[in-house]
C-alpha positions as CSV (number, residue, x, y, z in Angstrom):
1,X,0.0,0.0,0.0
2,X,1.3,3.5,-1.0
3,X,0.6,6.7,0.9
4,X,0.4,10.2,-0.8
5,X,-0.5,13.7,0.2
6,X,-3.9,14.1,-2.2
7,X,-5.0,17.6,-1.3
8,X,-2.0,19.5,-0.8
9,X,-1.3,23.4,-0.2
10,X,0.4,25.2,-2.9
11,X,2.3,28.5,-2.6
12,X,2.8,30.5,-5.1
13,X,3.1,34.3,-5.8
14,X,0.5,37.0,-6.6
15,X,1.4,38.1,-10.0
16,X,-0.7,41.0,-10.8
17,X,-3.8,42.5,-8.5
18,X,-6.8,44.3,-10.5
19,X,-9.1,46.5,-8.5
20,X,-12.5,45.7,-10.0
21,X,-14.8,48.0,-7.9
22,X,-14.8,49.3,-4.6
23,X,-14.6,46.0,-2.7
24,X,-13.8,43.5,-5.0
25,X,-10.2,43.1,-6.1
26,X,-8.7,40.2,-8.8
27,X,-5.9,38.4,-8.0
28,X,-3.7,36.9,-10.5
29,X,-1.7,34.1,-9.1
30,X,1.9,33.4,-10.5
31,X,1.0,29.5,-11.9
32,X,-1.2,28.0,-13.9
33,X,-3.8,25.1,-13.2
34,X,-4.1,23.5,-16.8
35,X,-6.9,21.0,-15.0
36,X,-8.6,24.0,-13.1
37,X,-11.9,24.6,-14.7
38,X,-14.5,26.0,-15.2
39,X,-17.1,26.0,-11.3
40,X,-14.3,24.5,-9.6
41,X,-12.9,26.0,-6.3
42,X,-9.6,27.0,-4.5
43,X,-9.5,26.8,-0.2
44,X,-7.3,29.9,0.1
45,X,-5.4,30.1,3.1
46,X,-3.9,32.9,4.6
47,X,-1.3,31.8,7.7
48,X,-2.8,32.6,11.4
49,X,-6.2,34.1,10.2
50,X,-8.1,31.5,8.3
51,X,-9.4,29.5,5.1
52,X,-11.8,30.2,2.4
53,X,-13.5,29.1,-0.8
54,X,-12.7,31.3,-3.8
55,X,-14.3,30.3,-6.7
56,X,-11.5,30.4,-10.2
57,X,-12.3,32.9,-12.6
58,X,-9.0,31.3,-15.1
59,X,-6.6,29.1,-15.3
60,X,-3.9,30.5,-17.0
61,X,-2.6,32.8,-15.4
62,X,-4.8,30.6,-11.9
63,X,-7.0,33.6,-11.1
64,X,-9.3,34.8,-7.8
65,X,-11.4,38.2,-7.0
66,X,-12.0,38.6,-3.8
67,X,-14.8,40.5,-2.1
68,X,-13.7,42.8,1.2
69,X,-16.7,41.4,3.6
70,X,-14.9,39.6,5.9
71,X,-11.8,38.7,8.3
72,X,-9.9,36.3,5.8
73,X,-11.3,37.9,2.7
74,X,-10.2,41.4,3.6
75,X,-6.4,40.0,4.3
76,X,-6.6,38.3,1.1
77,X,-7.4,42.2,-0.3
78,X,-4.5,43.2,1.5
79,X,-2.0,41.3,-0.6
80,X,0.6,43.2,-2.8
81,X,2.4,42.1,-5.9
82,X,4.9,39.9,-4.9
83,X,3.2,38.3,-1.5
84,X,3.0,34.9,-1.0
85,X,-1.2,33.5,-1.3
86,X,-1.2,29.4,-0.2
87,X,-4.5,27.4,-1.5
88,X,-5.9,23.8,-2.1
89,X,-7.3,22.8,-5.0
90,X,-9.1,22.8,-7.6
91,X,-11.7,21.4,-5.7
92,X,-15.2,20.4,-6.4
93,X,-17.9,19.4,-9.6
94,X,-17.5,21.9,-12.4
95,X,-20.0,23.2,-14.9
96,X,-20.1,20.8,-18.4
97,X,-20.4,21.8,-21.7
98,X,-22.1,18.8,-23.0
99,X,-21.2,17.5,-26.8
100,X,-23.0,19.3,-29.7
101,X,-23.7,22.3,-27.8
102,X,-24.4,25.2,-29.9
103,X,-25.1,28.3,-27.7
104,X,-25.2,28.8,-24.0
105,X,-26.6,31.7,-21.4
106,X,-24.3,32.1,-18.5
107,X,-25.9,34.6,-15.8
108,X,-23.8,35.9,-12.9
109,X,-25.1,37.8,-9.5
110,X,-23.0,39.5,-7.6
111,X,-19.1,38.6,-8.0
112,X,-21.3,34.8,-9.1
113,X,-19.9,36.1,-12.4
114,X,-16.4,35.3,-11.7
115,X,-16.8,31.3,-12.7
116,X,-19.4,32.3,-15.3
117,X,-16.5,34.4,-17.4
118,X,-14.2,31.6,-17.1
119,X,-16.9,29.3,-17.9
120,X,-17.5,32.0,-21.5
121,X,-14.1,31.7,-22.0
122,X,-13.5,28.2,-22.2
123,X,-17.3,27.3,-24.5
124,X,-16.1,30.1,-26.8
125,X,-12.7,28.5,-27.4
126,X,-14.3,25.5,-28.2
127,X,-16.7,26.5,-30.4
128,X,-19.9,27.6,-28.3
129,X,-21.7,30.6,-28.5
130,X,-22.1,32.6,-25.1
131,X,-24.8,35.2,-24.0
132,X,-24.4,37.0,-20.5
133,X,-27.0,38.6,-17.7
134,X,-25.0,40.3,-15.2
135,X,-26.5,41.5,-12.3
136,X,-25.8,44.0,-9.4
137,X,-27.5,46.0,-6.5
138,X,-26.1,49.2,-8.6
139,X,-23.8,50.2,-11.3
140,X,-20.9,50.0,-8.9
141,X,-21.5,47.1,-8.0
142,X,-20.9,45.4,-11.9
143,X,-17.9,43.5,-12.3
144,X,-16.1,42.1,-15.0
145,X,-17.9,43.5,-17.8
146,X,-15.1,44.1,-20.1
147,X,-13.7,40.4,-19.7
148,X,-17.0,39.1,-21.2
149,X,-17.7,41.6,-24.1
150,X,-14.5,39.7,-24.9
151,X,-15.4,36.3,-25.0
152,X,-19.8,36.9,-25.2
153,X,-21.8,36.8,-28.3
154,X,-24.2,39.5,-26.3
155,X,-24.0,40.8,-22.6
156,X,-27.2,42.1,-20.9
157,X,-26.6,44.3,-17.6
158,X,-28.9,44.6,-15.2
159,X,-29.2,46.5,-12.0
160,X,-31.1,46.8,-8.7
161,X,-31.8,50.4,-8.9
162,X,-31.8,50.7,-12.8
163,X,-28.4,52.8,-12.8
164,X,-27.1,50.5,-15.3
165,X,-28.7,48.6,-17.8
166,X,-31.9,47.5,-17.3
167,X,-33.8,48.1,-13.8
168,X,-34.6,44.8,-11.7
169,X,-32.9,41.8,-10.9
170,X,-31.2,39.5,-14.1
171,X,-34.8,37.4,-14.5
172,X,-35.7,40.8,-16.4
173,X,-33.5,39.7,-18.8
174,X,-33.2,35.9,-17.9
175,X,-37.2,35.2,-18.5
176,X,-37.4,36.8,-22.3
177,X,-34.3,35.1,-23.4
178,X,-35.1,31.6,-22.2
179,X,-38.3,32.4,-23.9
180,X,-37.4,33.2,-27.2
181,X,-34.2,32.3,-27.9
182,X,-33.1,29.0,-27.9
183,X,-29.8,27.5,-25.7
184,X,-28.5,24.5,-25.1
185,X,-27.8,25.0,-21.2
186,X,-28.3,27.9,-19.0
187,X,-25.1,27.9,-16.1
188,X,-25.9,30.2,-13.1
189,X,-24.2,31.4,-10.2
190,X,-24.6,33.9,-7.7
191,X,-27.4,34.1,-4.7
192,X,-29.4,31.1,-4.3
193,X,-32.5,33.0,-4.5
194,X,-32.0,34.5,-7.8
195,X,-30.4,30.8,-8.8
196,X,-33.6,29.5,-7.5
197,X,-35.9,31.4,-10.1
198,X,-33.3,30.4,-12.9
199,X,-33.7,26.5,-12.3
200,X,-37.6,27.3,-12.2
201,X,-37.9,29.0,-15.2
202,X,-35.7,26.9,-16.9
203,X,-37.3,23.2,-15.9
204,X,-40.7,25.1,-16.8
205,X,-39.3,25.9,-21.0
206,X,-37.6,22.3,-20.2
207,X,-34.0,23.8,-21.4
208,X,-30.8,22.4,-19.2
209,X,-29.7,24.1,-16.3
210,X,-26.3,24.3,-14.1
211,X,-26.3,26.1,-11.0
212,X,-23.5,26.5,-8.6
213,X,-24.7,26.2,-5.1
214,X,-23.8,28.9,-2.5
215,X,-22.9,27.2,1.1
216,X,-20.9,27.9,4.2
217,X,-17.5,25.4,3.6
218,X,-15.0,25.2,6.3
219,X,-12.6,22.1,4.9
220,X,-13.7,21.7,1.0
221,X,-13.4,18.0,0.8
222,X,-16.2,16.6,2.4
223,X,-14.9,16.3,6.0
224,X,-16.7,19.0,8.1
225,X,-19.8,19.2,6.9
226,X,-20.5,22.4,7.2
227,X,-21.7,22.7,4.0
228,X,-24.6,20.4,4.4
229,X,-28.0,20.8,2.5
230,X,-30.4,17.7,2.6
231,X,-27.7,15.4,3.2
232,X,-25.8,16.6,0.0
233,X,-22.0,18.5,0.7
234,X,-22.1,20.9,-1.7
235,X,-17.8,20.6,-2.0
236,X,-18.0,17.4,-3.1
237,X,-21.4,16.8,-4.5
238,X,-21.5,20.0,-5.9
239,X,-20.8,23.0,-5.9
240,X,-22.1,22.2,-9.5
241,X,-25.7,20.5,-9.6
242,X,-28.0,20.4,-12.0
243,X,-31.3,22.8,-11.8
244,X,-33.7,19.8,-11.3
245,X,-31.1,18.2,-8.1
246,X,-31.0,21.8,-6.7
247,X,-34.8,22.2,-6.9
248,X,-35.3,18.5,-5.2
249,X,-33.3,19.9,-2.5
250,X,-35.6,21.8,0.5
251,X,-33.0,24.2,1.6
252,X,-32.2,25.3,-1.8
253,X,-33.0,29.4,-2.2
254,X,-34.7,29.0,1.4
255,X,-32.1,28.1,4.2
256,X,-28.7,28.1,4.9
257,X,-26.1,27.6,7.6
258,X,-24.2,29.3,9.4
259,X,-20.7,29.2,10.8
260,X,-21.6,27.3,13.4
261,X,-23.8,25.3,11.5
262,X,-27.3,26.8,13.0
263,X,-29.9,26.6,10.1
264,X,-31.1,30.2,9.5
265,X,-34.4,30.3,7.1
């Protein structure tokens, strides 16, 4: 029998940092993760302060953004150019582009967009044509933008407060083009309520759906199980389920847990 280290901590160097908006930063990390893709996770570690789940928005150069909200997230922020970042990974079930797909809708909430650019990315290298809904409290609140005019067929903006693109949350956009334009998959991340109506929508017009499912993770590899909802782990089964496994699950868009793994509805 033969013992080996399976989920090991890399360290590497930050490579490039891109301020995005006025909390959310991008981190460009001085490797590359050729079998990193697309919904797929990094633990990111930061010595003496704490771990945390940052979802990959590429692989080459291995890329983060990071939103200022919390104790380990706001050290992360703190990182210069030459700094050392440690992580595990890539961990987790990532979004598939089945064969024969034609065109795809990717919709991002929040910095839920991150995953869904690298996802863009990678269908339009192969082939696939990709539409985005981006969607924000406000028009500061946008990220990312730029990256997918670059590698989007069309990209529809949406916003809270209607100070950028159209006013509402993404299913003003999401609802007409599931209705009248046809896609092969619709891929979703961001809050579970807005994933929720996505999933919905999409089982009702009976098109495919992806969604990446938004828990509290302490260890990323199915040990803690903090991340529990109905009895799936959503490190390891997930984060990536289908729409019609997400909707089977009661919790989904209507409870989650804490830190200390209270259920909070």
């Amino acid at each position: 029998m033969t013992f080996g280290i399976i989920n090991p901590i890399y360290t590497s160097k930050v490579k490039k940092i891109i301020q995005e908006n006025y909390r959310v930063k991008t981190i460009e990390i001085d490797n590359n993760i050729p079998k990193a893709l697309p919904g797929q996770f990094l633990m990111v570690w930061i010595p003496g302060v704490g771990e945390r789940p940052m979802s990959i928005g590429n692989n080459f150069p291995l890329t983060i953004s990071v939103a200022d909200v919390g104790k380990v997230s706001k050290e992360i922020c703190a990182l210069k150019v030459g700094n050392k970042i440690s992580y595990r990974g890539p961990l987790g079930k990532e979004f598939v582009i089945a064969p024969k797909t034609k065109r795809v809708l990717v919709i991002g909430g929040g910095y839920g967009i991150v995953p869904m650019y690298f996802l863009s990315k990678c269908a339009t290298e192969d082939g696939v044509e990709a539409v985005a809904v981006v969607g924000g409290r406000n028009e500061k609140d946008i990220i990312y933008e730029k990256q997918l005019f670059a590698v989007c067929k069309e990209v529809f903006l949406t916003t809270d407060d209607g100070s950028r693109g159209k006013k509402g949350t993404v299913m003003e956009e999401v609802k007409w083009l599931v209705e009248s334009k046809k896609f092969d998959c619709v891929y979703c991340c961001g809050p579970e309520r807005m994933m929720e109506a996505v999933a919905k929508i999409c089982s009702q017009h009976r098109v495919a759906c992806q969604v990446s499912v938004e828990r509290y993770m302490k260890c990323g590899i199915g040990v803690c199980g903090s991340c529990d909802i109905n009895g799936k782990f959503a490190c390891i089964d997930g984060p990536v389920m289908s729409g019609e496994q997400a909707l089977s699950l009661a919790d989904f868009g209507k409870a989650h847990r804490d830190a200390s793994g209270v259920l909070h509805k």
